[in-house]
DSSP file (Angstrom, degrees, kcal/mol; ACC not computed):
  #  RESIDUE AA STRUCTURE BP1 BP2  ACC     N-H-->O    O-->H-N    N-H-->O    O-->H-N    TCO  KAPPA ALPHA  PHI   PSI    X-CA   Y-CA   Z-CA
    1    1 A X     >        0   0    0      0, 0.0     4,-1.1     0, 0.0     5,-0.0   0.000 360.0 360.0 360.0 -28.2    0.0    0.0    0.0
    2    2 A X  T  4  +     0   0    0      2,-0.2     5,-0.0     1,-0.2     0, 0.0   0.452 360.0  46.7-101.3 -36.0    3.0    2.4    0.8
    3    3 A X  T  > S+     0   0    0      2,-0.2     4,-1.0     3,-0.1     3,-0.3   0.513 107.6  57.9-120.8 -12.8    4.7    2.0   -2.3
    4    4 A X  T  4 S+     0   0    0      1,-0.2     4,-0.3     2,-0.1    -2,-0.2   0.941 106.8  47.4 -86.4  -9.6    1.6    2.4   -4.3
    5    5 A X  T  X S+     0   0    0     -4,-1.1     4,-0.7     3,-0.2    -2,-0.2   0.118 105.6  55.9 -90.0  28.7    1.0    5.6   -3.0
    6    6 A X  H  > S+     0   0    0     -3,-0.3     4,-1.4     2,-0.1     5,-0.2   0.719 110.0  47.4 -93.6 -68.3    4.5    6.7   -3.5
    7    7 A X  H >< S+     0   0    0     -4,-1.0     3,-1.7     1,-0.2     2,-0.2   0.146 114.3  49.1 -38.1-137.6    3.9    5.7   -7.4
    8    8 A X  H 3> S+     0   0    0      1,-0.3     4,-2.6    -4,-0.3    -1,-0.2  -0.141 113.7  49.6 154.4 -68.2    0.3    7.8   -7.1
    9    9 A X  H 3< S+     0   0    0     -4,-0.7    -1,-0.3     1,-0.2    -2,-0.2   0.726 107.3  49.0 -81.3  -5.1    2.4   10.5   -5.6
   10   10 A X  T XX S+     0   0    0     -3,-1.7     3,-1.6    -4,-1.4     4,-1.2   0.924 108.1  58.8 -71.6 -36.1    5.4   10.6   -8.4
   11   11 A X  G >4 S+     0   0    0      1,-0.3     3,-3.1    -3,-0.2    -2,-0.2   0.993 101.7  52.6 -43.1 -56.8    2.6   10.8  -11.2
   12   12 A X  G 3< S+     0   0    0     -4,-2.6    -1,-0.3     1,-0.3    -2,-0.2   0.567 116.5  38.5 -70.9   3.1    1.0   14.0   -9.8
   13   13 A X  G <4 S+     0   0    0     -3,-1.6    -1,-0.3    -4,-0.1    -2,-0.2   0.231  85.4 118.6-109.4  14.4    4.1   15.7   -9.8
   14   14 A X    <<  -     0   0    0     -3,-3.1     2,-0.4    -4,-1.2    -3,-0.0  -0.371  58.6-136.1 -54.4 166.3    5.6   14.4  -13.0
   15   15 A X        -     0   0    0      2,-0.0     2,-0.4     0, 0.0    -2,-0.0  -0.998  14.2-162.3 -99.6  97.5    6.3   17.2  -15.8
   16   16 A X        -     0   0    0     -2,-0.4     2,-0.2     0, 0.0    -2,-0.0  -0.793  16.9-132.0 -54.3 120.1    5.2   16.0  -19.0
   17   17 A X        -     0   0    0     -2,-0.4     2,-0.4     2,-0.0    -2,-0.0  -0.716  21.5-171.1 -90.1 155.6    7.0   18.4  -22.0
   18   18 A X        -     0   0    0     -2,-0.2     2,-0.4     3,-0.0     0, 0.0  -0.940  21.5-127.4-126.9 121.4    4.7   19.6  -24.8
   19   19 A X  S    S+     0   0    0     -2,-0.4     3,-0.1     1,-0.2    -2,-0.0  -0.769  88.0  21.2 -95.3 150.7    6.3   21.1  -27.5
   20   20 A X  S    S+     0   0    0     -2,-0.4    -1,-0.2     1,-0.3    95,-0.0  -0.237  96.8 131.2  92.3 -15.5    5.5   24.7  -28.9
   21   21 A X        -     0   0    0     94,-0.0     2,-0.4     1,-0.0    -1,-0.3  -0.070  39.0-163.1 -67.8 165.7    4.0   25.2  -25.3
   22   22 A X        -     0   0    0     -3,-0.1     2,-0.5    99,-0.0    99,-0.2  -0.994  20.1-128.2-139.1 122.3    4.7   28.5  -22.9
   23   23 A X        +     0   0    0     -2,-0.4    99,-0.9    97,-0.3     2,-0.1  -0.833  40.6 157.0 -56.0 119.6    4.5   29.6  -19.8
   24   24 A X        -     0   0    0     -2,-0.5    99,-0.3    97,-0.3     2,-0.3  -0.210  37.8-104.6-122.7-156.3    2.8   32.7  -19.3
   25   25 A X        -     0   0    0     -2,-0.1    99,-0.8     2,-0.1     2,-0.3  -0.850  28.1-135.7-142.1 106.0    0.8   35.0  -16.6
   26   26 A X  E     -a  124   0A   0     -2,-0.3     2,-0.5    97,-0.2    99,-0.2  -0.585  23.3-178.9 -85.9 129.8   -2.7   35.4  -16.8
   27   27 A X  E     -a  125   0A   0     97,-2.2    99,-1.8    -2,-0.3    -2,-0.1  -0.946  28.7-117.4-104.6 131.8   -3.9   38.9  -16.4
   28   28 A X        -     0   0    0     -2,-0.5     2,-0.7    97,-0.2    99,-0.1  -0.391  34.6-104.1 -66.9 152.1   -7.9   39.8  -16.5
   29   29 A X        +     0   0    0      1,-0.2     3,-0.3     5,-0.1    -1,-0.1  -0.758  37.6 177.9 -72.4  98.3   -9.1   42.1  -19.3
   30   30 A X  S    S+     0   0    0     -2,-0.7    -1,-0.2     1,-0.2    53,-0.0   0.822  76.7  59.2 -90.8 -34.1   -9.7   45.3  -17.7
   31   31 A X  S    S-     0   0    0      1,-0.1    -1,-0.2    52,-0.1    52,-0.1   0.849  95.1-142.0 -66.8  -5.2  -10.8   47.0  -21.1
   32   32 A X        +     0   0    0     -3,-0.3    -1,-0.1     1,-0.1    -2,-0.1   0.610  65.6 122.8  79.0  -0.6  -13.4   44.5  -21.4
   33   33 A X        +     0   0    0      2,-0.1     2,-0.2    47,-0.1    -1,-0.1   0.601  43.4  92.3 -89.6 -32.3  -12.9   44.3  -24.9
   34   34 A X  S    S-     0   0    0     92,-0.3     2,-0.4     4,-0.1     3,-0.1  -0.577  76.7-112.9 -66.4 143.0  -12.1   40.2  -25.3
   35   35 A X        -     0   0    0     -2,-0.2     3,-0.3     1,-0.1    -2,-0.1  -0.693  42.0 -87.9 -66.1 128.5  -14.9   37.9  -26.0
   36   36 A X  S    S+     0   0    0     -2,-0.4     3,-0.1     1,-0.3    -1,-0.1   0.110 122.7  23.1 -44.4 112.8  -15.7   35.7  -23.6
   37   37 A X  S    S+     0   0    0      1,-0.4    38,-0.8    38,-0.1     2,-0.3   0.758  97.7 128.3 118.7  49.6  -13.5   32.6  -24.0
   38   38 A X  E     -b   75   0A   0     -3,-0.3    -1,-0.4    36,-0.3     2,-0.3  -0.786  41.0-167.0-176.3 119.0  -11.0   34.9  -25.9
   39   39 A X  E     -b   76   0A   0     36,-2.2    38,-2.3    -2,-0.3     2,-0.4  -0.921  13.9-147.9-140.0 146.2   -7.2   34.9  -24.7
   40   40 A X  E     -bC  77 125A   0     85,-0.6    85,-2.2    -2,-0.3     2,-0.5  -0.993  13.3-155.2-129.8 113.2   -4.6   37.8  -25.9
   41   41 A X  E     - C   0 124A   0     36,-0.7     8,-1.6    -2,-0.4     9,-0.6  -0.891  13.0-171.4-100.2 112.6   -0.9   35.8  -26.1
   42   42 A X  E     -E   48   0B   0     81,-3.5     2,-0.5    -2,-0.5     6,-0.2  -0.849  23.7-126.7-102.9 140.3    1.7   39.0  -25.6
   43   43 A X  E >>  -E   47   0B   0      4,-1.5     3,-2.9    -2,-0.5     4,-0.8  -0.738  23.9-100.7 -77.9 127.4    5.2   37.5  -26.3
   44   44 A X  T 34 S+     0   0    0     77,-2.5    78,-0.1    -2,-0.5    -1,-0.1   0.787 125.7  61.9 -29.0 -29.2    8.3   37.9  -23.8
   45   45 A X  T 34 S-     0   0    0     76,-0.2    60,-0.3     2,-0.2    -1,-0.3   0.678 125.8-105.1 -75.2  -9.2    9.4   41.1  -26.5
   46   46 A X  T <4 S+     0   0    0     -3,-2.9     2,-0.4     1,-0.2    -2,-0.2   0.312  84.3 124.3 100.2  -8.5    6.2   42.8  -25.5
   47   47 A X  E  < S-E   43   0B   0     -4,-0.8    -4,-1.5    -5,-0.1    -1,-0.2  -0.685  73.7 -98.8-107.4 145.5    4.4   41.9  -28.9
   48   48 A X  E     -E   42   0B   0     -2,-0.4    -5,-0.3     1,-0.2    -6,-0.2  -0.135  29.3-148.1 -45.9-177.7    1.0   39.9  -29.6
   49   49 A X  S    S+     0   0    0     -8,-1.6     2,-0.7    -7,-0.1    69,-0.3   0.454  81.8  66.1-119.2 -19.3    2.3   36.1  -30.5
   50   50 A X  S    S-     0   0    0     -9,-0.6    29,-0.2    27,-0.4    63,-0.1  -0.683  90.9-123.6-106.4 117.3   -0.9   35.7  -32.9
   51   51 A X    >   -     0   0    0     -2,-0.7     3,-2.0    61,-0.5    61,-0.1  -0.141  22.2 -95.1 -74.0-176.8   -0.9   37.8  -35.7
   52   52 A X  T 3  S+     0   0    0      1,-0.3    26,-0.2    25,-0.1    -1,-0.1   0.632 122.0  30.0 -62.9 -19.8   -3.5   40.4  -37.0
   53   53 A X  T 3  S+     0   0    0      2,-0.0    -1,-0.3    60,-0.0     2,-0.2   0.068 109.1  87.2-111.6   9.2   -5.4   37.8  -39.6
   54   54 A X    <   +     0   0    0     -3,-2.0    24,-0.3    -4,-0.1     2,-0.2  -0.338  47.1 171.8-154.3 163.5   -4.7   34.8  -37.6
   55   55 A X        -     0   0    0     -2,-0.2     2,-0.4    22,-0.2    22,-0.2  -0.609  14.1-177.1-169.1 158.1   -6.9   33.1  -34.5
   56   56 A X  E     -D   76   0A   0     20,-3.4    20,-1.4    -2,-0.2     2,-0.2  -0.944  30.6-111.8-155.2 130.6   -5.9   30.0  -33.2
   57   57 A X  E     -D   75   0A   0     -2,-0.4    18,-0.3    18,-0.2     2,-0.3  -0.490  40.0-177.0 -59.6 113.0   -7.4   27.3  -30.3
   58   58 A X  E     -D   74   0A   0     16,-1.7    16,-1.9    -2,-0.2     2,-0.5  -0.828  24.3-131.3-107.7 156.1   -4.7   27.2  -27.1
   59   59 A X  E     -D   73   0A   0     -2,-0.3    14,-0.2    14,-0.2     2,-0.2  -0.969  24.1-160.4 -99.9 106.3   -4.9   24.8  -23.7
   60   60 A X  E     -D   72   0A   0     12,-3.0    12,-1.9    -2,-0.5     2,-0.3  -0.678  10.5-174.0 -81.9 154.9   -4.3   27.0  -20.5
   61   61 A X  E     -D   71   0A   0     10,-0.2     2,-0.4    -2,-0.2    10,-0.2  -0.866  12.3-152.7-156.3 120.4   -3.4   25.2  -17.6
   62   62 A X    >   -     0   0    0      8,-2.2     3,-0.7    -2,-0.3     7,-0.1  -0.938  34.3 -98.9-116.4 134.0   -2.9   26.3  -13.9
   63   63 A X  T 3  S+     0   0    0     -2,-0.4     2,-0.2     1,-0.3    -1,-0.1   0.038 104.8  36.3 -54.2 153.4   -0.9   24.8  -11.9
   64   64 A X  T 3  S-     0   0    0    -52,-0.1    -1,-0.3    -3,-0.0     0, 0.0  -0.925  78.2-166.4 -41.1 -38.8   -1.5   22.4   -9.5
   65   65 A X    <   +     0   0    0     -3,-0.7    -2,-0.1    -2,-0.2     5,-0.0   0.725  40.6 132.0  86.9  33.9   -4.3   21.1  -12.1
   66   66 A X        +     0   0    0      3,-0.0     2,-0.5     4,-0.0    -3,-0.1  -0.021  61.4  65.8-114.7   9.4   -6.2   18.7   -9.6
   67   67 A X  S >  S-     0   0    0      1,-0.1     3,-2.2     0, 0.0     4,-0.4  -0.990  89.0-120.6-143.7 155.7   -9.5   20.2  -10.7
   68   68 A X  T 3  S+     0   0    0     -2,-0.5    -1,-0.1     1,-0.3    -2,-0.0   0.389 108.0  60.0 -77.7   0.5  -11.2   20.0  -14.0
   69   69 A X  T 3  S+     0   0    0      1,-0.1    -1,-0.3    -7,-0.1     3,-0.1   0.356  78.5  84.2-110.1  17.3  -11.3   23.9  -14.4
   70   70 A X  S <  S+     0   0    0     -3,-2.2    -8,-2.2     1,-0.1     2,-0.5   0.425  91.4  58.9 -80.4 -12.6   -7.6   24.2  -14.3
   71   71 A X  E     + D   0  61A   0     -4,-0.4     2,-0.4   -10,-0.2   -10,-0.2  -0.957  65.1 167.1-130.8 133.2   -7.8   23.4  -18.1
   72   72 A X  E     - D   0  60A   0    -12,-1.9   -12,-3.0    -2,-0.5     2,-0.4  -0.972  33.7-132.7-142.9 115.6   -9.5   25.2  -20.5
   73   73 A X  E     + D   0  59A   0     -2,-0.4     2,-0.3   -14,-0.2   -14,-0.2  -0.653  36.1 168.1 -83.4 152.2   -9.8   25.5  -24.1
   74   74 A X  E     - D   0  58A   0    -16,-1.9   -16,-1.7    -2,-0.4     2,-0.3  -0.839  36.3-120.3-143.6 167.2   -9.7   29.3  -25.4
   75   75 A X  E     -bD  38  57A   0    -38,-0.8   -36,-2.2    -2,-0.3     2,-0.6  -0.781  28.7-138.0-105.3 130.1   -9.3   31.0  -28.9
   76   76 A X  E     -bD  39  56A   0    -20,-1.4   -20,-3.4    -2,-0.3   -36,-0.2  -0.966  28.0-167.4-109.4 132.9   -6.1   33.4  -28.9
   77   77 A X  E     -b   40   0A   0    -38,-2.3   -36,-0.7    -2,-0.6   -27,-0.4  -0.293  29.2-104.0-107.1 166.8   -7.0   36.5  -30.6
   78   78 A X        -     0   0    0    -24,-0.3     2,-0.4   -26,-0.2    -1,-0.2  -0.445  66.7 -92.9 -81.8 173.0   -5.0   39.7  -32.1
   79   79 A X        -     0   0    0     -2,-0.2     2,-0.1   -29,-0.2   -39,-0.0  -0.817  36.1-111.8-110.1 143.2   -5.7   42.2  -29.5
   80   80 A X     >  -     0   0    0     -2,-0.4     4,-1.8     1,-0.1    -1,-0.1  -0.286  27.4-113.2 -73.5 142.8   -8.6   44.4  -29.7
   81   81 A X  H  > S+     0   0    0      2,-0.2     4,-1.1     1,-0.2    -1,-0.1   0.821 117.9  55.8 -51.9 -32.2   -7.8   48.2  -30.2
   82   82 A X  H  > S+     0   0    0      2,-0.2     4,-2.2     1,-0.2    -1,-0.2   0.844 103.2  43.2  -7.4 -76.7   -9.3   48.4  -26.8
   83   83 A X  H  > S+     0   0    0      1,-0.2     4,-1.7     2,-0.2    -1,-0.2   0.688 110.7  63.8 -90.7 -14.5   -7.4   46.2  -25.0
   84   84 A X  H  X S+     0   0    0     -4,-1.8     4,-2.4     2,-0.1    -2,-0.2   0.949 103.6  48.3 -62.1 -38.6   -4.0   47.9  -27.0
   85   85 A X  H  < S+     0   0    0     -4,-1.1    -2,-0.2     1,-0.2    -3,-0.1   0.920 117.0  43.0 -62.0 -53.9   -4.6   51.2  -25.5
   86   86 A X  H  < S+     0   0    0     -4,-2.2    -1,-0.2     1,-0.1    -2,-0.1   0.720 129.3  20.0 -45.9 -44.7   -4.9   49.7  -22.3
   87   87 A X  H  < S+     0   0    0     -4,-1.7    -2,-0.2     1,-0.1    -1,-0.1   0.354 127.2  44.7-126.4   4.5   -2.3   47.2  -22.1
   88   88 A X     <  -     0   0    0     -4,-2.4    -1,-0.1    -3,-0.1    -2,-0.1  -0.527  65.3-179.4-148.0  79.1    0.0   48.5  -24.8
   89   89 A X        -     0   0    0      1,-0.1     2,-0.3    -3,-0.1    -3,-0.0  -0.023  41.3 -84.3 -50.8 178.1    0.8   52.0  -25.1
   90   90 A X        -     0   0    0     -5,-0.0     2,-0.4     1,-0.0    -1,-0.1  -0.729  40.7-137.4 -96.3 157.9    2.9   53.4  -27.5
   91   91 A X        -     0   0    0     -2,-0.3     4,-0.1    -3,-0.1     3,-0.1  -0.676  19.6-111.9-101.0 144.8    6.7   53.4  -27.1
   92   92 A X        -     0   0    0     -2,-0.4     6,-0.1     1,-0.1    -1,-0.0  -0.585  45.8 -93.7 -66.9 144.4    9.0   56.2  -27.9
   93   93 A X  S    S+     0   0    0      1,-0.2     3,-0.1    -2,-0.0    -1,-0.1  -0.102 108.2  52.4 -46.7 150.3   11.2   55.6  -30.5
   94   94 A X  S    S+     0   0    0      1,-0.3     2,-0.4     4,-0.1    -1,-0.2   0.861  81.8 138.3  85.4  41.7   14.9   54.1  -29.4
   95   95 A X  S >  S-     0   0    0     -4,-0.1     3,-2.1     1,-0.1    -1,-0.3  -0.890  72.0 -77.1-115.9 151.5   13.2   51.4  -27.5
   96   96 A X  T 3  S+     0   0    0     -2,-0.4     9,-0.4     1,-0.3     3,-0.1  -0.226 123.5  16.2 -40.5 115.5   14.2   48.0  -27.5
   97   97 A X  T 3  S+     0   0    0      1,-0.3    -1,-0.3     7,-0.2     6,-0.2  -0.497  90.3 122.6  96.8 -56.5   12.9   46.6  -30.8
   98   98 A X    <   +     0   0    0     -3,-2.1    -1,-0.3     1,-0.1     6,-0.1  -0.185  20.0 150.7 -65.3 104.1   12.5   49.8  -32.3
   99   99 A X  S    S-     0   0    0      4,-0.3    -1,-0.1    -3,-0.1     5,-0.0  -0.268  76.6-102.1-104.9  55.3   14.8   49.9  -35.8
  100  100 A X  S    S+     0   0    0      1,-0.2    -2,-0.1     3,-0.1    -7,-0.0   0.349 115.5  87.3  79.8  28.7   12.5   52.1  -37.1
  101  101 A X  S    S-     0   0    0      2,-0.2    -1,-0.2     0, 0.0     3,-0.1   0.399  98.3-119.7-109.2 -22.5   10.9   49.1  -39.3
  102  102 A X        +     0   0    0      1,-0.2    -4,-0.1    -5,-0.1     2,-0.1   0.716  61.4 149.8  80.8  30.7    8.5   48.2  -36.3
  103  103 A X        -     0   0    0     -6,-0.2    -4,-0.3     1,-0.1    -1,-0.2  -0.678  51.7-105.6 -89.4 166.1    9.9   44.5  -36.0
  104  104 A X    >>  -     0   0    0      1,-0.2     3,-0.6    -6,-0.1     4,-0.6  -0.602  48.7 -61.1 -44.8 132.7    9.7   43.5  -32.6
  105  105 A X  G >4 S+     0   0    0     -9,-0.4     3,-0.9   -60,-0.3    -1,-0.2   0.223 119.2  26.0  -7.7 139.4   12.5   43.1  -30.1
  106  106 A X  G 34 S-     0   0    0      1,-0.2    -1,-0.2    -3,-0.1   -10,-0.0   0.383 125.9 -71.2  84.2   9.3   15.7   40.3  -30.9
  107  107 A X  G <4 S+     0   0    0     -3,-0.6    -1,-0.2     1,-0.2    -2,-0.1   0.545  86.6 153.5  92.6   2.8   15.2   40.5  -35.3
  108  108 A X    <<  -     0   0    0     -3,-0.9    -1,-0.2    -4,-0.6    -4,-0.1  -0.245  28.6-165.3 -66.3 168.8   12.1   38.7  -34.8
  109  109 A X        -     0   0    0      1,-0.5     2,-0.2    -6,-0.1    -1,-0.2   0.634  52.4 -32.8-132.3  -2.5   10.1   39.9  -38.0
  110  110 A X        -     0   0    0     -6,-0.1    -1,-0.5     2,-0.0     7,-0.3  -0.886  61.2-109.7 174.2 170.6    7.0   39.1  -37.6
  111  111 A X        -     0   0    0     -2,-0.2     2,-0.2     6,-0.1     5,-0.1  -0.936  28.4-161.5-125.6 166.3    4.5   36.2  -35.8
  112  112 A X  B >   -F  115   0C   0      3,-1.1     3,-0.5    -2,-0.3   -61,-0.5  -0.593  26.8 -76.5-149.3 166.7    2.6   33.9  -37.3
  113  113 A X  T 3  S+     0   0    0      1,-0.2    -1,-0.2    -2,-0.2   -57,-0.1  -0.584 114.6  18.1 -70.5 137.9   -0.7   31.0  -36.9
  114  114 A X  T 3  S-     0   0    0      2,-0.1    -1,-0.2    -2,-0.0     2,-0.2   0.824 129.3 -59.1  84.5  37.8    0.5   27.9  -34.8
  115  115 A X  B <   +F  112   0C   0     -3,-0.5    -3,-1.1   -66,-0.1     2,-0.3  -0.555  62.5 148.3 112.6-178.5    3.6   29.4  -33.2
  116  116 A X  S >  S-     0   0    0     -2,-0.2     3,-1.4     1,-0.1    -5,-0.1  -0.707  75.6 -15.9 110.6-155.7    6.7   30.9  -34.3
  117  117 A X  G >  S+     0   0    0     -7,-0.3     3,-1.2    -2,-0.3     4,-0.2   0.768 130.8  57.1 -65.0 -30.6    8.7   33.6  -32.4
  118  118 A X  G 3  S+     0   0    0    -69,-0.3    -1,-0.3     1,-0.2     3,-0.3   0.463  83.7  74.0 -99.5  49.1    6.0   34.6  -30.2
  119  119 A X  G <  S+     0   0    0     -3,-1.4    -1,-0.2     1,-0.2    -2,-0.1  -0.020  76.4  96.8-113.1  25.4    5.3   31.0  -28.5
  120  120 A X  S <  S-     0   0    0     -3,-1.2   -97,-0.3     1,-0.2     2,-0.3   0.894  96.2 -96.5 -71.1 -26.7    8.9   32.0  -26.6
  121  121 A X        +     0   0    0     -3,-0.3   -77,-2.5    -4,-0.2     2,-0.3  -0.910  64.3 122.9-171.3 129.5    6.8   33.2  -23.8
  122  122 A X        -     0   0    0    -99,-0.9     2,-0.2   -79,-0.3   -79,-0.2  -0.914  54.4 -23.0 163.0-137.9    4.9   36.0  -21.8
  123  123 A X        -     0   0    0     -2,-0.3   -81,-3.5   -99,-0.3     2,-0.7  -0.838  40.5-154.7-169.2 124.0    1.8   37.1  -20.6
  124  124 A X  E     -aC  26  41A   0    -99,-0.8   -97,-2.2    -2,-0.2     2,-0.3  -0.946  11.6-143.5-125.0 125.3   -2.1   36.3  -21.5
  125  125 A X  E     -aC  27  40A   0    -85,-2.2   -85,-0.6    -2,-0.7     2,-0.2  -0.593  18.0-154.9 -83.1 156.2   -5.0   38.3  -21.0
  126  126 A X        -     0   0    0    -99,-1.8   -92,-0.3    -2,-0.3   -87,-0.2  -0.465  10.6-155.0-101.5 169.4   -8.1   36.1  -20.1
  127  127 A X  S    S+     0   0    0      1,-0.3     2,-0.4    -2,-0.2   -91,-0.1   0.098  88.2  66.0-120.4   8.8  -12.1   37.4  -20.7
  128  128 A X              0   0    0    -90,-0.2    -1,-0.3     1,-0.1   -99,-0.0  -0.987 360.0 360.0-149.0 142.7  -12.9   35.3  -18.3
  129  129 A X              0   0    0     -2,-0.4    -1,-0.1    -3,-0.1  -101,-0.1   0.049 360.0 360.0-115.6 360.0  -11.9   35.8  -14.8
């Protein structure tokens, strides 16, 4: 009995890897602007990770994950003009990323459906709290 609930307790804290997946931060939508089941993926450079033409179905998951609403599917959006003003001002020129082309921070050049340069990372607004 002892040693199956050791096995019980290495499953729940294995770490499966997922590739193209990211850790992020979920932040709430204060502009109100997402649609409900509507996620905005900002990339670790500060720039959306789905581009403007683009939506695409993501799996959030918070940690521990011991209850069935710790995973959720959601649509990642382009960000609403709304929710830019709010949560992305504009930057003065000479800012990291700026070479006066608009690219985003590190030479990335642009993002893309299903990944690319902005699946490094960063920070998702929810619609849903």
């Amino acid at each position: 009995r002892a040693m199956q609930a050791l096995q019980v307790r290495d499953l729940q804290s294995a770490r499966l890897p997922l590739p193209g997946s990211v850790m992020g931060v979920g932040v709430p939508d204060a502009s109100g602007s997402l649609p409900p089941g509507a996620v905005v993926v900002i990339g670790a450079d500060g720039a959306p990770a789905v581009a403007p033409y683009c939506q695409q179905r993501v799996l959030l998951y918070r940690y521990p994950g011991r209850h069935p609403s710790d995973i959720v599917l959601a649509l990642a959006v382009p960000p609403p003009p709304e929710f830019v003003a709010t949560y992305m001002p504009p930057r003065p020129l000479g800012t990291a990323g700026d070479s006066g082309r608009g690219e985003p921070a590190g030479g990335d050049t642009g993002f893309g459906c299903g990944g690319g340069s902005g699946s490094r990372g960063g920070a998702a607004s929810s619609s849903s709290s």
